[in-house]
C-alpha positions as CSV (number, residue, x, y, z in Angstrom):
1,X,-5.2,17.9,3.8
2,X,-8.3,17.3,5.8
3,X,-8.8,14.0,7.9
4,X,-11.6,12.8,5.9
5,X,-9.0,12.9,2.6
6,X,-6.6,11.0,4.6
7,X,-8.6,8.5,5.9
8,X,-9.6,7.8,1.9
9,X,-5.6,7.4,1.3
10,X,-5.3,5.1,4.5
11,X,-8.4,3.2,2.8
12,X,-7.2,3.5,-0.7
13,X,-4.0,1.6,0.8
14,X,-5.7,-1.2,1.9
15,X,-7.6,-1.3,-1.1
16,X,-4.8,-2.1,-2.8
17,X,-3.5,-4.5,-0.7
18,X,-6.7,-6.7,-0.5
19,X,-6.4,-6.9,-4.0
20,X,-2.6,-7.7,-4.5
21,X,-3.5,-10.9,-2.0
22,X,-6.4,-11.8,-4.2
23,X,-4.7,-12.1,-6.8
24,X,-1.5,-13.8,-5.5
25,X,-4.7,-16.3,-4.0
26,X,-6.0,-17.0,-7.3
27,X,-2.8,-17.5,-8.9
28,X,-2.2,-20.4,-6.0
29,X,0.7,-18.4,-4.6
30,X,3.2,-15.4,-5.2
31,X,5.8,-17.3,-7.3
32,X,3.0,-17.9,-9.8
33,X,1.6,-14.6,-9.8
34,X,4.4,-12.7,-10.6
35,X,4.8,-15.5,-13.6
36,X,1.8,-14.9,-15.1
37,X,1.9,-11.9,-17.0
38,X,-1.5,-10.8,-16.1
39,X,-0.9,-11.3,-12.2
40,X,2.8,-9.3,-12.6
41,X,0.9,-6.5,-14.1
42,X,-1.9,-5.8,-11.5
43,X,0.6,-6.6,-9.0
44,X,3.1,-3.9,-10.4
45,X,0.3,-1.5,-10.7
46,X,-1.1,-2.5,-7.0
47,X,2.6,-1.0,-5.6
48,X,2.5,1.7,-7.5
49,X,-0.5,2.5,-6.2
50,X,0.3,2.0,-2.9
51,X,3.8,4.3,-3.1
52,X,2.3,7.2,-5.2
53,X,-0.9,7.5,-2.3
54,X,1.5,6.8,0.6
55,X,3.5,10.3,-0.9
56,X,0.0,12.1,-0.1
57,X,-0.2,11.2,3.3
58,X,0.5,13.9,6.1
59,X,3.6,13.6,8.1
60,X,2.3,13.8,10.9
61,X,0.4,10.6,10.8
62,X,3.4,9.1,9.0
63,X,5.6,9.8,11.9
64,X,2.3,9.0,14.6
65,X,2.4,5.5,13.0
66,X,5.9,4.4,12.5
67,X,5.9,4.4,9.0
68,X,8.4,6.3,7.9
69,X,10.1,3.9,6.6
70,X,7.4,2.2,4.7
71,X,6.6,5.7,3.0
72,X,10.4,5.6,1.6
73,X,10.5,2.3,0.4
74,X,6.8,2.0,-1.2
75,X,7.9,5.4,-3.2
76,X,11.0,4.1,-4.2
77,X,9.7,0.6,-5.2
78,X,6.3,2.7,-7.3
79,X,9.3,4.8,-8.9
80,X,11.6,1.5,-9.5
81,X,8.6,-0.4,-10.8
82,X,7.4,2.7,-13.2
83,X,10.6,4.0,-14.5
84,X,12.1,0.6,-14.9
85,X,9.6,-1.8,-15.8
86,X,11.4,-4.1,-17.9
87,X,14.0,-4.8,-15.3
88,X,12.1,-5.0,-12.1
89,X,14.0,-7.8,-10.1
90,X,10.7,-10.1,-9.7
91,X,12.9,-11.3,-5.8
92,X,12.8,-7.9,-5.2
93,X,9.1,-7.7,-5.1
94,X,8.3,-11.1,-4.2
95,X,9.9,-10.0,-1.2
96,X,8.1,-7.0,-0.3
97,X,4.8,-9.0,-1.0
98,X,5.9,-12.0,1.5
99,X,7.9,-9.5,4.2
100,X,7.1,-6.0,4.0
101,X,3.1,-6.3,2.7
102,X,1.7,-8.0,5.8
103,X,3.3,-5.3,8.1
104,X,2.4,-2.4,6.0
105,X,-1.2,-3.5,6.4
106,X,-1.8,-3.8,10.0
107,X,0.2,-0.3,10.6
108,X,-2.5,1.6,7.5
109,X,-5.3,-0.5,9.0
110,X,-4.1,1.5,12.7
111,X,-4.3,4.3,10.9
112,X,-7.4,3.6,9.1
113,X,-9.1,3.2,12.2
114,X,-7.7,6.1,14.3
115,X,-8.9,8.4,11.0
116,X,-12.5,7.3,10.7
117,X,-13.0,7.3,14.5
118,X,-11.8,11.0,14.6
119,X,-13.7,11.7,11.7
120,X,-16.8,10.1,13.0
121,X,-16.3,11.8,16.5
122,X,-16.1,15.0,14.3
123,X,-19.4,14.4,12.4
124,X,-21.1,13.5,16.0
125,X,-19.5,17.2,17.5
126,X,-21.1,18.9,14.8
């Protein structure tokens, strides 16, 4: 897969982010949004987002960035989430929105930037 398609996943990634923290900041907090049916629905769909584009990223920047790990547990949380909807364990996820969400950010925004710097030192080459 060529840079430029990965630095769209990396972006994608934080796309969803910024959106799973606007909506846990107009909900006043994660407790409320994941009890509001509405907020627990974009939130659910905002992981599985996240885990379905993290499977299309190439290993090589997976392993570059340390986040190996991350790729593993946002798969297994988009399958958990999507194949058992109705018995998500809402600690579970409140969880990976307070602990694991923050980190996962500044390590796809790393890799964010190191893509669209070589891609833009590409474009210059050319």
């Amino acid at each position: 897969m060529s840079k430029r398609s990965q630095e769209a996943k990396a972006a994608f990634i934080l796309e969803q982010i910024d959106r799973i923290e606007k909506i846990i900041e107009r909900h006043d907090g994660i407790v409320k949004a994941l009890e509001d049916f509405e907020g627990e629905m974009a939130i659910f769909m905002g992981i599985s987002q996240i885990g379905e584009s993290f499977s299309k990223l190439d290993e090589i920047y997976i392993e570059r960035f340390g986040l190996i790990e991350e790729r593993k547990g946002s798969y297994y949380t988009r399958n958990y989430i999507v194949h058992d909807y109705e018995n998500v364990d809402r600690l579970i996820i409140e969880d990976i929105l307070r602990t694991h969400l923050p980190k996962l950010k500044e390590k796809i925004k790393d890799l964010y930037e190191y893509l669209s710097m070589e891609n833009e030192h590409r474009r210059k080459s050319k």
